[in-house]
C-alpha positions as YAML, in Angstrom:
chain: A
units: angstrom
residues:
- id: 1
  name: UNK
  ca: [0.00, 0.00, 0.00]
- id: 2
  name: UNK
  ca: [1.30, 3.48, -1.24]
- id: 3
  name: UNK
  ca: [1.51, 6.06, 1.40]
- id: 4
  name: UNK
  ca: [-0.65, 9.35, 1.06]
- id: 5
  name: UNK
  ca: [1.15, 12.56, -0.48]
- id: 6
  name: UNK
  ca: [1.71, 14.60, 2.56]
- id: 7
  name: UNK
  ca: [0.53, 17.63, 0.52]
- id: 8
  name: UNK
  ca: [-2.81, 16.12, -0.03]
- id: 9
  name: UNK
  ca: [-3.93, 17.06, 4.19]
- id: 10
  name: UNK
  ca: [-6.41, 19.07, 4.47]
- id: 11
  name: UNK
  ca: [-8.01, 20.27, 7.84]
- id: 12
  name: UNK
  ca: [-11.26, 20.61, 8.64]
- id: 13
  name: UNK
  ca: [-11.32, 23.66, 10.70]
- id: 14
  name: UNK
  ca: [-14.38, 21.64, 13.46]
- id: 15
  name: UNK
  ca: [-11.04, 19.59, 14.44]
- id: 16
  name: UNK
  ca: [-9.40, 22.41, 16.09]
- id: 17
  name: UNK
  ca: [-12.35, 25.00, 16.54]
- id: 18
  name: UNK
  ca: [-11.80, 24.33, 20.44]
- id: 19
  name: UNK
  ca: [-8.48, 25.60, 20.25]
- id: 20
  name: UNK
  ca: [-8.59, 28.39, 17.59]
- id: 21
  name: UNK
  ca: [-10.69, 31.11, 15.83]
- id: 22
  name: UNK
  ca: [-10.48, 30.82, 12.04]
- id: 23
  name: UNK
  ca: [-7.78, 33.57, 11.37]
- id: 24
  name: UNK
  ca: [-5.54, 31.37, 14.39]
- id: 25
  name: UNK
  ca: [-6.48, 28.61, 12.64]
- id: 26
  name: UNK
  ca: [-5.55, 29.90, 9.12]
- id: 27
  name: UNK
  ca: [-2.30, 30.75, 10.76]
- id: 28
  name: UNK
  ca: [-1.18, 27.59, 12.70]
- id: 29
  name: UNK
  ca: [-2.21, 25.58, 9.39]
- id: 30
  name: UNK
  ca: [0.83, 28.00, 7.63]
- id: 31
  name: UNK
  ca: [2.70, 27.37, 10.14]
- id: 32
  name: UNK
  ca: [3.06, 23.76, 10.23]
- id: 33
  name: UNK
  ca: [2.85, 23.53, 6.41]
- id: 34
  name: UNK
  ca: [-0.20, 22.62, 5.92]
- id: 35
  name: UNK
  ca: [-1.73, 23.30, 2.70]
- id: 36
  name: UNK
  ca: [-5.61, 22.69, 2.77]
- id: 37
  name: UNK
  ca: [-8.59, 23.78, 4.69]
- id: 38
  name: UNK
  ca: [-12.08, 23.12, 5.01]
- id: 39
  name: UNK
  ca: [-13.85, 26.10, 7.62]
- id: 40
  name: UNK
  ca: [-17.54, 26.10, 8.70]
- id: 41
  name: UNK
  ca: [-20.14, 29.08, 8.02]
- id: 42
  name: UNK
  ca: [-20.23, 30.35, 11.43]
- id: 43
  name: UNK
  ca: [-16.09, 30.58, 11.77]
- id: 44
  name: UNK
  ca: [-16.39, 32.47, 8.33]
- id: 45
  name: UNK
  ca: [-19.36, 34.65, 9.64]
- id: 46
  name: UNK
  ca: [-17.32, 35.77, 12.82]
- id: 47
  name: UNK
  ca: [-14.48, 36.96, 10.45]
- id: 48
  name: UNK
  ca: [-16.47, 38.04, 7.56]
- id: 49
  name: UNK
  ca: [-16.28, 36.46, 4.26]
- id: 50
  name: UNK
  ca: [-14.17, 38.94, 2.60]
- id: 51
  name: UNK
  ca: [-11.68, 39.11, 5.47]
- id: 52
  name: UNK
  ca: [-11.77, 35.17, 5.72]
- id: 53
  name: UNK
  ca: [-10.93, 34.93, 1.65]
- id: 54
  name: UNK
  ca: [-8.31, 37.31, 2.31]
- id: 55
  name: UNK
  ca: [-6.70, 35.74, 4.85]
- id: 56
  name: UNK
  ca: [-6.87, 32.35, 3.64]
- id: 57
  name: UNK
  ca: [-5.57, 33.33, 0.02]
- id: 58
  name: UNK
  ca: [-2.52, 35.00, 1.88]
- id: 59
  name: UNK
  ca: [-1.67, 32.18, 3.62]
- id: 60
  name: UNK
  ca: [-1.51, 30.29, 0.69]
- id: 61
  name: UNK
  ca: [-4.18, 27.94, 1.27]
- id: 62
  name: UNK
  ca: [-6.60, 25.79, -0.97]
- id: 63
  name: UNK
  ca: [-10.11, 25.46, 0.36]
- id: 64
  name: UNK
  ca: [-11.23, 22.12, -0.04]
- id: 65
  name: UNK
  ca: [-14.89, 22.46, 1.10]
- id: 66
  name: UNK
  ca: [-17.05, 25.06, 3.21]
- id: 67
  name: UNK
  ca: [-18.98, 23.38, 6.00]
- id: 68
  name: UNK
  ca: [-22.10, 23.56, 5.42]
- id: 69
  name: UNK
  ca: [-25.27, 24.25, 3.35]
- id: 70
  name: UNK
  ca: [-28.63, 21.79, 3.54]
- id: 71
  name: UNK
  ca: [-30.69, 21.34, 5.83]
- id: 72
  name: UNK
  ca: [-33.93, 21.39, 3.32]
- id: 73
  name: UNK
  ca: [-36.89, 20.04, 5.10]
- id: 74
  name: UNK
  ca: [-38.99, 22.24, 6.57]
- id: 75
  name: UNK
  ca: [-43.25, 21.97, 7.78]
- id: 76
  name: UNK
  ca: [-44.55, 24.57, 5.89]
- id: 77
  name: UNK
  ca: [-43.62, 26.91, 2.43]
- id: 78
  name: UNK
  ca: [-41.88, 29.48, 4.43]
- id: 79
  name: UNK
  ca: [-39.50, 27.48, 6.36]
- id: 80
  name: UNK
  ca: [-38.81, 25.73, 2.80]
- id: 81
  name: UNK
  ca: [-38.25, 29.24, 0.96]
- id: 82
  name: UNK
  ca: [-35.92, 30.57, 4.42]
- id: 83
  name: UNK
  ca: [-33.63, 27.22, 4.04]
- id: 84
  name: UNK
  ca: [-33.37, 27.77, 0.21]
- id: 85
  name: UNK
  ca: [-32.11, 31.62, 1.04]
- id: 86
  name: UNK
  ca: [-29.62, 30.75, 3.52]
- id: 87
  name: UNK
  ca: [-28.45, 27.79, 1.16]
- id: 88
  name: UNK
  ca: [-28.13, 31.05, -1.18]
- id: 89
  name: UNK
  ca: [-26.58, 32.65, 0.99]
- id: 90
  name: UNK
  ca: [-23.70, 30.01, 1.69]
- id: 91
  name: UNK
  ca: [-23.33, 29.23, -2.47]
- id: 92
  name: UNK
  ca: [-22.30, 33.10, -2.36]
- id: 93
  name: UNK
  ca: [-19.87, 32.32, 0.83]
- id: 94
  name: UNK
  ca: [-18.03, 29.40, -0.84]
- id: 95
  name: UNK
  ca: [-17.67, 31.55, -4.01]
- id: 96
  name: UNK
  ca: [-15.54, 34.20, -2.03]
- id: 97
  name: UNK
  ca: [-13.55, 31.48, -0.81]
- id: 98
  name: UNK
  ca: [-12.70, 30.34, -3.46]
- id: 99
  name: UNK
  ca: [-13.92, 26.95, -2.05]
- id: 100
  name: UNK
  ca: [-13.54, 23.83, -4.21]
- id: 101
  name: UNK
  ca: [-17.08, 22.79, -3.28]
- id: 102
  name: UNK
  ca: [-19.72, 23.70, -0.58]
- id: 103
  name: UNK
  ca: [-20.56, 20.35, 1.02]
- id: 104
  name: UNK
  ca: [-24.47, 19.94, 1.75]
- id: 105
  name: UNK
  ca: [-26.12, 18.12, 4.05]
- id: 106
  name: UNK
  ca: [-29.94, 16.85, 3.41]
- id: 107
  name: UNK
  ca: [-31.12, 17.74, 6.74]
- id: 108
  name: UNK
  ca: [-33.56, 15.06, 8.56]
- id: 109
  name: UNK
  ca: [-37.21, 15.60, 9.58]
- id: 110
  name: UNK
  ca: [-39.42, 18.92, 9.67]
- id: 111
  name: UNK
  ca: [-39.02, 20.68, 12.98]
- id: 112
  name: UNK
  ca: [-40.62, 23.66, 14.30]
- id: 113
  name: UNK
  ca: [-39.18, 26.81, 14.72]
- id: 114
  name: UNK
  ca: [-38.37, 25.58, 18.25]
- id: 115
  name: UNK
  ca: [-36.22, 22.29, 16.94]
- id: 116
  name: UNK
  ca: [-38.54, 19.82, 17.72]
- id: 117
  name: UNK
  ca: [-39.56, 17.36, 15.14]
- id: 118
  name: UNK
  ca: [-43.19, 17.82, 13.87]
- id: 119
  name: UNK
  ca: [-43.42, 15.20, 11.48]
- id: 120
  name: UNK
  ca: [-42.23, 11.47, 10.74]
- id: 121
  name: UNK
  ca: [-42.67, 11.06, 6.92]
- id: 122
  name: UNK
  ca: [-39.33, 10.11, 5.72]
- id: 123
  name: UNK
  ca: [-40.38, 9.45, 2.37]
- id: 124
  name: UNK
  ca: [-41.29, 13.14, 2.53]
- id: 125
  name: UNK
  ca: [-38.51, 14.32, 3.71]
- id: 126
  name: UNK
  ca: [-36.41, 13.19, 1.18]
- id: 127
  name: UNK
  ca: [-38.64, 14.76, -1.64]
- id: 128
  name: UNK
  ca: [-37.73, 17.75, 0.15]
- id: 129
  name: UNK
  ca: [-34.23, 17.48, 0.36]
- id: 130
  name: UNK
  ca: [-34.11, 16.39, -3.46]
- id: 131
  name: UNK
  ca: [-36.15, 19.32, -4.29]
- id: 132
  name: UNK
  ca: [-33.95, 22.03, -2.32]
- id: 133
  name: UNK
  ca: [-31.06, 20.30, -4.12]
- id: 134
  name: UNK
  ca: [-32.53, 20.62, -7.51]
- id: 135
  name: UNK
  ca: [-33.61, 24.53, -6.76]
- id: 136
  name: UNK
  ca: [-30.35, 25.35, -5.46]
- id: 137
  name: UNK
  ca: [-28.40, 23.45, -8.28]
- id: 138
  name: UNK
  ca: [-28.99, 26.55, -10.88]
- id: 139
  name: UNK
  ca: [-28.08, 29.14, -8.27]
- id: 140
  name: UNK
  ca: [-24.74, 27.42, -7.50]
- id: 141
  name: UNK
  ca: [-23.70, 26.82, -11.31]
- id: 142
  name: UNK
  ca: [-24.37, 30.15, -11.87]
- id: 143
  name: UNK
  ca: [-21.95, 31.22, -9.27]
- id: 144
  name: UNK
  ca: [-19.51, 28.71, -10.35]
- id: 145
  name: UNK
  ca: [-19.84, 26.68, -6.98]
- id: 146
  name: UNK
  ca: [-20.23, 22.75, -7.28]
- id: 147
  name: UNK
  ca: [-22.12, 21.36, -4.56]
- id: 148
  name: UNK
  ca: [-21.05, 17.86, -2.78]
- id: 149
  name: UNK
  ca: [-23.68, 15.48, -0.99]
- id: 150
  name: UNK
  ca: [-22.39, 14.22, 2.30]
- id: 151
  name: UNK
  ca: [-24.68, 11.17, 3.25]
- id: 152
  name: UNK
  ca: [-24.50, 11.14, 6.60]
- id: 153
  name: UNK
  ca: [-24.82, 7.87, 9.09]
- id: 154
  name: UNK
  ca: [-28.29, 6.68, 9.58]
- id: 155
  name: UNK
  ca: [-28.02, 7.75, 13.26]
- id: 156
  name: UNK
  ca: [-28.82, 11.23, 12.06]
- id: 157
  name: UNK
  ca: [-31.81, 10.12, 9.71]
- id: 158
  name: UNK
  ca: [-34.47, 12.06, 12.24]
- id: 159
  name: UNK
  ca: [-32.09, 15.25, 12.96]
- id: 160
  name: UNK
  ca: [-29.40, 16.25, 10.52]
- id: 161
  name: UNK
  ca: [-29.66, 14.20, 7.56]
- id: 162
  name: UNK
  ca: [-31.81, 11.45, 5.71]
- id: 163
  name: UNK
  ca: [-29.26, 11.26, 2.58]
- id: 164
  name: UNK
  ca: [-27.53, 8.27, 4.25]
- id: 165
  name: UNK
  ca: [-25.75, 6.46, 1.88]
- id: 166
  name: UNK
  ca: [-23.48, 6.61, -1.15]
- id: 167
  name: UNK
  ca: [-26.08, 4.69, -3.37]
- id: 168
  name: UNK
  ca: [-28.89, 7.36, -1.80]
- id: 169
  name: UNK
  ca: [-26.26, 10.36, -2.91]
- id: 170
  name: UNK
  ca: [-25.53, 8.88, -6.17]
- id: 171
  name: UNK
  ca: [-29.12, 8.58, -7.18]
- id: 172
  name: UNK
  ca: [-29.65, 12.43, -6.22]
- id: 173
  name: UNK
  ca: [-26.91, 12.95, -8.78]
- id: 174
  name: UNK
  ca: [-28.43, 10.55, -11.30]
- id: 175
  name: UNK
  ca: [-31.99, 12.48, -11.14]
- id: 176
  name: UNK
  ca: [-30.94, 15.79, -11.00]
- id: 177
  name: UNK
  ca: [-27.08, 15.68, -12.82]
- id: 178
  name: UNK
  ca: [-27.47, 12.60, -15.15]
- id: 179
  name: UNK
  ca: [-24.92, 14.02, -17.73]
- id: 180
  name: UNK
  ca: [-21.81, 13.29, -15.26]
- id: 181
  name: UNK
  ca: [-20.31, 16.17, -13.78]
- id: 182
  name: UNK
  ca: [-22.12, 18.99, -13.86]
- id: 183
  name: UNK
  ca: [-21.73, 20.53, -10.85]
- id: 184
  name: UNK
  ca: [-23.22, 18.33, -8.32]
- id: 185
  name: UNK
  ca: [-21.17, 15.42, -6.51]
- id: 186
  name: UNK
  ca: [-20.61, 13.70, -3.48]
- id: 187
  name: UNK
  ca: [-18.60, 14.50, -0.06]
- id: 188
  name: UNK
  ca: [-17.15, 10.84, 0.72]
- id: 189
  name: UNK
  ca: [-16.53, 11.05, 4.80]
- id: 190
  name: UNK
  ca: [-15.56, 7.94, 6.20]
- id: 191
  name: UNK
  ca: [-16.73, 8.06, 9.43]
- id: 192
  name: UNK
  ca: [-20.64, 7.94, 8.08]
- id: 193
  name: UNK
  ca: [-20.10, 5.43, 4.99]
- id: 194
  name: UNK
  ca: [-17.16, 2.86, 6.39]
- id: 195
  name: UNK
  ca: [-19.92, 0.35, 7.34]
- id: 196
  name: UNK
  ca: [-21.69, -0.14, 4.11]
- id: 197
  name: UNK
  ca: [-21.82, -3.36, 2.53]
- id: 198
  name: UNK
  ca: [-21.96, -1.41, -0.72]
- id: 199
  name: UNK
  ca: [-19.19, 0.97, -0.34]
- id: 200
  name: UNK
  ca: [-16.50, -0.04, -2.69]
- id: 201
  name: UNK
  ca: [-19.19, -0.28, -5.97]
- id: 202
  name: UNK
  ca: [-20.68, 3.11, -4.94]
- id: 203
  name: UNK
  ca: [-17.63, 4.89, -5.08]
- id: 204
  name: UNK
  ca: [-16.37, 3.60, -8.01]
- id: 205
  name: UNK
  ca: [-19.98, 4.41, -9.44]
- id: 206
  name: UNK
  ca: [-19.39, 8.16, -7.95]
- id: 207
  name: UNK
  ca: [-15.96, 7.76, -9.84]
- id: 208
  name: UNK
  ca: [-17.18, 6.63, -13.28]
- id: 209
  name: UNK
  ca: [-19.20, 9.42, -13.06]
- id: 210
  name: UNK
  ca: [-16.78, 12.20, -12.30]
- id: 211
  name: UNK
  ca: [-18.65, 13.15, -8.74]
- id: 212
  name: UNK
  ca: [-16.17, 12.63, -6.34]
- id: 213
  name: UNK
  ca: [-15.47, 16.44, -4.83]
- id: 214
  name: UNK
  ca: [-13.91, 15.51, -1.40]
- id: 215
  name: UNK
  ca: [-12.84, 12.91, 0.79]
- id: 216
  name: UNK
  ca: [-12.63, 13.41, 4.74]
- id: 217
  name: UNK
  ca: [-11.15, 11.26, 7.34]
- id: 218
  name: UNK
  ca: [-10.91, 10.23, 10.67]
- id: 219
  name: UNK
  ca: [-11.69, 7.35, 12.64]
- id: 220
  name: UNK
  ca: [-14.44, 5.07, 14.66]
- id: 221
  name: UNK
  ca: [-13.40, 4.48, 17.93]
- id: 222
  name: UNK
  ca: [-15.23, 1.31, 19.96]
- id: 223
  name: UNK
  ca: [-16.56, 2.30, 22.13]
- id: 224
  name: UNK
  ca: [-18.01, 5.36, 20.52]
- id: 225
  name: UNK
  ca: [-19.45, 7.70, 23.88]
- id: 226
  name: UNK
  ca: [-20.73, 10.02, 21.54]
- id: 227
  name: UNK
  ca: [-22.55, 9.37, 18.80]
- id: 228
  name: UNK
  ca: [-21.41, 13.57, 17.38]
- id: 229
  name: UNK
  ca: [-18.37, 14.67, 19.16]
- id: 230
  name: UNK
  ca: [-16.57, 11.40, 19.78]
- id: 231
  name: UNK
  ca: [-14.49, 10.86, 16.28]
- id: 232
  name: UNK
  ca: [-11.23, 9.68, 16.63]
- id: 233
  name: UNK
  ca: [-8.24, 10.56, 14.86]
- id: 234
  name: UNK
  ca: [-6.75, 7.81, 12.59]
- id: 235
  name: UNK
  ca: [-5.74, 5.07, 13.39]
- id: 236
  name: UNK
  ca: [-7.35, 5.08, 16.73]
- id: 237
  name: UNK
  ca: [-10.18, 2.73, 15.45]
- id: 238
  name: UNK
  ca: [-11.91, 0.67, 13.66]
- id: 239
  name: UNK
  ca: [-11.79, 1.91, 9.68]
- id: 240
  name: UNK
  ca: [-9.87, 0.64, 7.58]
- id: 241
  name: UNK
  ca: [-8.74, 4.08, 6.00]
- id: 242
  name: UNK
  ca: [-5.80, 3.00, 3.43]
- id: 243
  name: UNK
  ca: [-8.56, 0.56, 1.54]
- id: 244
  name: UNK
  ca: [-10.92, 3.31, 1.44]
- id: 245
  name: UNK
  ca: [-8.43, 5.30, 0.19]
- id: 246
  name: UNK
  ca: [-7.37, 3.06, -2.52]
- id: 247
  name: UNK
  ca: [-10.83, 2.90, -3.43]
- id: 248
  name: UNK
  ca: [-11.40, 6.50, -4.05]
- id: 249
  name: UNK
  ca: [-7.54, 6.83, -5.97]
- id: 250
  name: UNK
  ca: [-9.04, 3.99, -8.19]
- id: 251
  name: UNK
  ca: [-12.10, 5.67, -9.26]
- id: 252
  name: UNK
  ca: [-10.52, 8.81, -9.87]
- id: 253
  name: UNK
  ca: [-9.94, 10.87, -6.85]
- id: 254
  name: UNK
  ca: [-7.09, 13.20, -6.66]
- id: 255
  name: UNK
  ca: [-7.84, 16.01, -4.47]
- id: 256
  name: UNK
  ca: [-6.91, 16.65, -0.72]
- id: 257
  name: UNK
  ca: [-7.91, 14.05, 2.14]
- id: 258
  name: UNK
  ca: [-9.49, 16.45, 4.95]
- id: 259
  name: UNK
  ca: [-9.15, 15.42, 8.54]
- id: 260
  name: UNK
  ca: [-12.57, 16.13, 10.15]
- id: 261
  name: UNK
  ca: [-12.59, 15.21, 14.01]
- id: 262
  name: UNK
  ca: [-15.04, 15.95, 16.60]
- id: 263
  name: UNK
  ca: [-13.90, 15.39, 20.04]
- id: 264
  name: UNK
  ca: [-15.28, 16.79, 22.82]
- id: 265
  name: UNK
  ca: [-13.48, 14.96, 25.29]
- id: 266
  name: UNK
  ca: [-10.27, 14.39, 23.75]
- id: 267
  name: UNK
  ca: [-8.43, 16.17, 20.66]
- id: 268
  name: UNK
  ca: [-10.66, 19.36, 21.58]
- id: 269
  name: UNK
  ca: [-8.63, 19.29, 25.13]
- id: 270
  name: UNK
  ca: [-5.21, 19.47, 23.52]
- id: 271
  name: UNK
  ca: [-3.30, 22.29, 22.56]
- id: 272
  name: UNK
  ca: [-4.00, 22.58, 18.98]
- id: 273
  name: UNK
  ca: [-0.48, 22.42, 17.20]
- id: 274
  name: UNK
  ca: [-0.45, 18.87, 19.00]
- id: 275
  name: UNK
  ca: [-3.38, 17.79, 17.16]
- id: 276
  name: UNK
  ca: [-1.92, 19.65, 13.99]
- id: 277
  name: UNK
  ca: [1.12, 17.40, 14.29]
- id: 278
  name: UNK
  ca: [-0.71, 14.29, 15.31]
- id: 279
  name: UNK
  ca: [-2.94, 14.81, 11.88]
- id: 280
  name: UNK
  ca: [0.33, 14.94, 9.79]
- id: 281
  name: UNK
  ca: [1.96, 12.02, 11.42]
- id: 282
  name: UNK
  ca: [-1.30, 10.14, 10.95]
- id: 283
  name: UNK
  ca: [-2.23, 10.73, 7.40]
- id: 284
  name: UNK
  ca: [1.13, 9.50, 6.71]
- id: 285
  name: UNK
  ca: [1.00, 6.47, 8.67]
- id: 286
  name: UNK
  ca: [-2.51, 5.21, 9.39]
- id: 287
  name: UNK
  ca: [-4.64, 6.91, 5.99]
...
């Protein structure tokens, strides 16, 4: 097994956003050579879009993905027109950054404006998310911003996401893309897709298709305390991350592999160039 290009590590800024505010973060990643990042809308929103671009493009940086847009469903017209404005909203973000895609997430059931669930059609659900995708599809290719599906693990069907699965993600593209890459792909993150049976044919499906737009890693640690904020860092678990990864180089990938860790009770404790330095040594040995 080949070992990854070092200058293929990326970092999602949610591993260190215990630590660091973005422009720290932007720093420290210059510091210790690192030459991707991934940051999420509220880090950008704190600095200001313009002053985030800025300071990333300085630091000679590629952005490999802006966390996050989504989030669809919604119980009435309204809260379906408000999600397709802020989705707007973050198309325009990841075009300042220059970002190499704006990763969405489906979102799960319809809550209320208070969070709480209101209905459990799935089926329904899904419509919705497909829908939002389709509607915000025109506004992103207009902007020049290609939008990757993350399908995230079923745990989240209910509250974040009811895209679960590469084959789910793929057929999105199918419907809405079918002419190959056309600005709509799919966000492959290990820690929701390791388990699936069908893993392997899906990406190279993704692959023969030219969708694959980013890759992020990390690990499943067993016992898993928390099913959000207990990732582990690679190596520390249970995926196999160089056979995914040869996966992925077979169908096609070649962009950067992002490390995306949330750990409440560990790597979010440390000082942050520790877990900067841990993330190199790692990709290089365990991804």
């Amino acid at each position: 097994m080949n070992f990854p290009d070092p200058g293929l590590l990326s970092i999602n800024t949610a591993t260190v956003r215990a630590q660091w505010t973005l422009p720290e973060a932007i720093s420290a990643l210059a510091r210790h050579g690192i030459r991707g990042i991934s940051p999420w809308r509220d880090q950008v929103a704190k600095s200001g879009a313009k002053t985030a671009a800025q300071q990333i493009r300085d630091a000679g940086l590629t952005v490999t993905g802006l966390c996050r847009a989504g989030m669809f469903p919604a119980p009435d017209r309204n809260g379906r027109r408000a999600a397709l404005d802020d989705n707007r909203r973050a198309v325009d973000e990841a075009a300042m950054l220059g970002a190499q895609c704006l990763v969405v997430i489906g979102g799960g059931l319809p809550k209320d404006a208070r969070g709480a669930i209101v209905s459990k059609d799935l089926a329904g659900a899904r419509e919705m998310v497909r829908d939002g995708i389709g509607e915000l599809l025109d506004y992103a290719r207009g902007a020049g911003v290609p939008l990757a599906i993350e399908p995230l693990h079923p745990m989240y069907a209910a509250d974040r996401a009811c895209v679960n699965t590469l084959a789910q993600a793929n057929d999105l593209c199918d419907e809405l893309a079918p002419n190959g890459r056309e600005g709509l792909g799919i966000a492959v993150d290990v820690y929701h897709v390791w388990w699936d049976p069908h893993l392997k044919a899906q990406i190279e499906r993704a692959g023969a298709h030219d969708r694959l737009y980013a890759y992020h890693i990390c690990d499943w640690l067993v016992p898993t305390v928390d099913l959000l904020n207990d990732r582990g860092m690679m190596g520390d678990g249970v995926i196999d991350l160089r056979l995914i990864r040869s996966w992925m180089e077979a169908a096609g990938y070649r962009g950067m592999h992002e490390v995306e860790i949330f750990s409440a009770n560990n790597w979010w404790k440390r000082d942050g160039d520790e877990v900067l330095i841990t993330c190199k040594l790692r990709h290089e040995q365990a991804s």
